[in-house]
N, C-alpha and C positions, 0 to 999 in steps of 0.2 A: 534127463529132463532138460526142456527149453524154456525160456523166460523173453518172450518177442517185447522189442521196445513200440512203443509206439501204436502206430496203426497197423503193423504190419501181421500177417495171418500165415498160416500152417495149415497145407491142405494134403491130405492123402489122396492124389488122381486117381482117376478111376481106371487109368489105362491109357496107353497111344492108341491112335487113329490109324485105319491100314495103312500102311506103306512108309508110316514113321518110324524114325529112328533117333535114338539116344549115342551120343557120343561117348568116348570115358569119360569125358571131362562135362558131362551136362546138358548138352546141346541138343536141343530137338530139331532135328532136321526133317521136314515137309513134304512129303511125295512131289516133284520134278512136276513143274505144272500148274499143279492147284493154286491158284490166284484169292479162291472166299477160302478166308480161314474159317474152321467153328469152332465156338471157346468151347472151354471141356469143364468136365466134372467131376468135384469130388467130396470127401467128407473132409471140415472143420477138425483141426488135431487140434490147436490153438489160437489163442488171438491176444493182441498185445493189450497193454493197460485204453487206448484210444480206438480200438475194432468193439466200438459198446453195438452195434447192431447185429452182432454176430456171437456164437457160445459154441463151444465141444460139441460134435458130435452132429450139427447141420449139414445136409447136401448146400451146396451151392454151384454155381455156373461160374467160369472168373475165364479170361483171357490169359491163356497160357503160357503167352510170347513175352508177356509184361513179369511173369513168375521166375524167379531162380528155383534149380534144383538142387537139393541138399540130401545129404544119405546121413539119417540118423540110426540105429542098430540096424544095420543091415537092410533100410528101407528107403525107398526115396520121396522123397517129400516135397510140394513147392511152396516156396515161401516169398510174399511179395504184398504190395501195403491193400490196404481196404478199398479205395478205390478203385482198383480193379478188378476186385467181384462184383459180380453184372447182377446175379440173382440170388435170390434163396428158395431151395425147392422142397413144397410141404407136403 
Protein backbone atom coordinates (compact mmCIF):
# COMPACT_ATOMS: atom_id res chain seq x y z
CA UNK A 1 0.00 0.00 0.00
CA UNK A 2 1.00 3.67 -0.88
CA UNK A 3 -0.13 6.95 0.89
CA UNK A 4 1.12 10.06 -1.87
CA UNK A 5 1.61 13.39 0.10
CA UNK A 6 0.49 16.01 -1.38
CA UNK A 7 -0.39 16.68 -4.96
CA UNK A 8 1.23 14.20 -6.10
CA UNK A 9 -0.46 11.05 -8.33
CA UNK A 10 0.17 7.30 -9.29
CA UNK A 11 -0.35 6.34 -12.65
CA UNK A 12 -0.25 2.70 -14.28
CA UNK A 13 1.24 3.63 -18.17
CA UNK A 14 -0.13 2.33 -20.59
CA UNK A 15 2.99 1.19 -22.22
CA UNK A 16 6.38 2.79 -24.05
CA UNK A 17 6.20 4.21 -27.49
CA UNK A 18 8.26 2.20 -30.39
CA UNK A 19 11.66 2.52 -30.12
CA UNK A 20 11.66 3.32 -26.35
CA UNK A 21 13.48 2.16 -23.78
CA UNK A 22 13.68 1.73 -19.96
CA UNK A 23 16.88 1.68 -18.20
CA UNK A 24 17.38 -0.52 -14.78
CA UNK A 25 17.55 2.31 -12.87
CA UNK A 26 14.29 4.17 -14.56
CA UNK A 27 15.09 6.14 -17.36
CA UNK A 28 13.05 6.46 -20.45
CA UNK A 29 15.17 6.76 -23.10
CA UNK A 30 13.61 8.35 -26.60
CA UNK A 31 14.06 6.80 -30.04
CA UNK A 32 17.66 8.97 -31.47
CA UNK A 33 15.91 11.83 -33.27
CA UNK A 34 12.45 12.51 -32.36
CA UNK A 35 12.50 16.08 -31.30
CA UNK A 36 7.92 16.29 -30.58
CA UNK A 37 7.58 14.38 -27.45
CA UNK A 38 3.77 12.77 -27.06
CA UNK A 39 2.59 12.62 -23.53
CA UNK A 40 1.31 9.09 -22.61
CA UNK A 41 -1.40 7.30 -21.05
CA UNK A 42 -2.49 5.88 -18.31
CA UNK A 43 -4.84 4.61 -15.47
CA UNK A 44 -5.09 6.81 -11.95
CA UNK A 45 -3.65 4.03 -9.03
CA UNK A 46 -3.71 6.92 -6.55
CA UNK A 47 -3.76 10.37 -5.66
CA UNK A 48 -2.51 12.44 -2.75
CA UNK A 49 -4.67 14.12 0.06
CA UNK A 50 -4.28 17.80 -2.66
CA UNK A 51 -4.86 15.60 -6.42
CA UNK A 52 -8.90 16.64 -5.37
CA UNK A 53 -9.54 16.61 -9.49
CA UNK A 54 -8.62 13.29 -9.91
CA UNK A 55 -9.93 9.50 -8.06
CA UNK A 56 -8.79 5.67 -8.59
CA UNK A 57 -9.25 4.22 -11.46
CA UNK A 58 -9.49 7.49 -14.39
CA UNK A 59 -7.44 7.44 -17.74
CA UNK A 60 -5.64 10.37 -17.95
CA UNK A 61 -2.90 12.00 -20.43
CA UNK A 62 0.27 13.44 -18.10
CA UNK A 63 3.89 14.13 -19.57
CA UNK A 64 5.93 11.49 -18.86
CA UNK A 65 9.37 13.22 -18.67
CA UNK A 66 8.04 15.30 -15.69
CA UNK A 67 7.00 11.51 -13.94
CA UNK A 68 9.43 9.26 -11.89
CA UNK A 69 9.26 5.50 -12.19
CA UNK A 70 8.79 3.43 -9.29
CA UNK A 71 8.20 -0.53 -9.10
CA UNK A 72 5.66 -1.49 -6.55
CA UNK A 73 4.91 -5.61 -6.47
CA UNK A 74 6.64 -6.30 -9.33
CA UNK A 75 5.00 -3.31 -11.41
CA UNK A 76 6.11 -0.17 -12.58
CA UNK A 77 4.28 2.88 -11.87
CA UNK A 78 4.83 6.77 -12.43
CA UNK A 79 4.52 8.95 -9.81
CA UNK A 80 4.79 12.71 -10.25
CA UNK A 81 2.55 15.95 -8.88
CA UNK A 82 -0.92 16.95 -10.44
CA UNK A 83 0.17 19.37 -12.46
CA UNK A 84 1.51 17.64 -14.90
CA UNK A 85 -1.53 15.80 -15.96
CA UNK A 86 -2.68 17.47 -19.11
CA UNK A 87 -6.17 15.64 -19.26
CA UNK A 88 -8.78 13.40 -18.23
CA UNK A 89 -10.11 10.89 -20.71
CA UNK A 90 -14.07 10.04 -20.53
Amino acid sequence: MIQLLGSRVLIRPEGLKDGEKVTSSGIIIPPVGNRKEAPSMGEVVAVGPHALELKAGQRVVFSKYEFDLVKLDDEELSIGELGHVLAILE
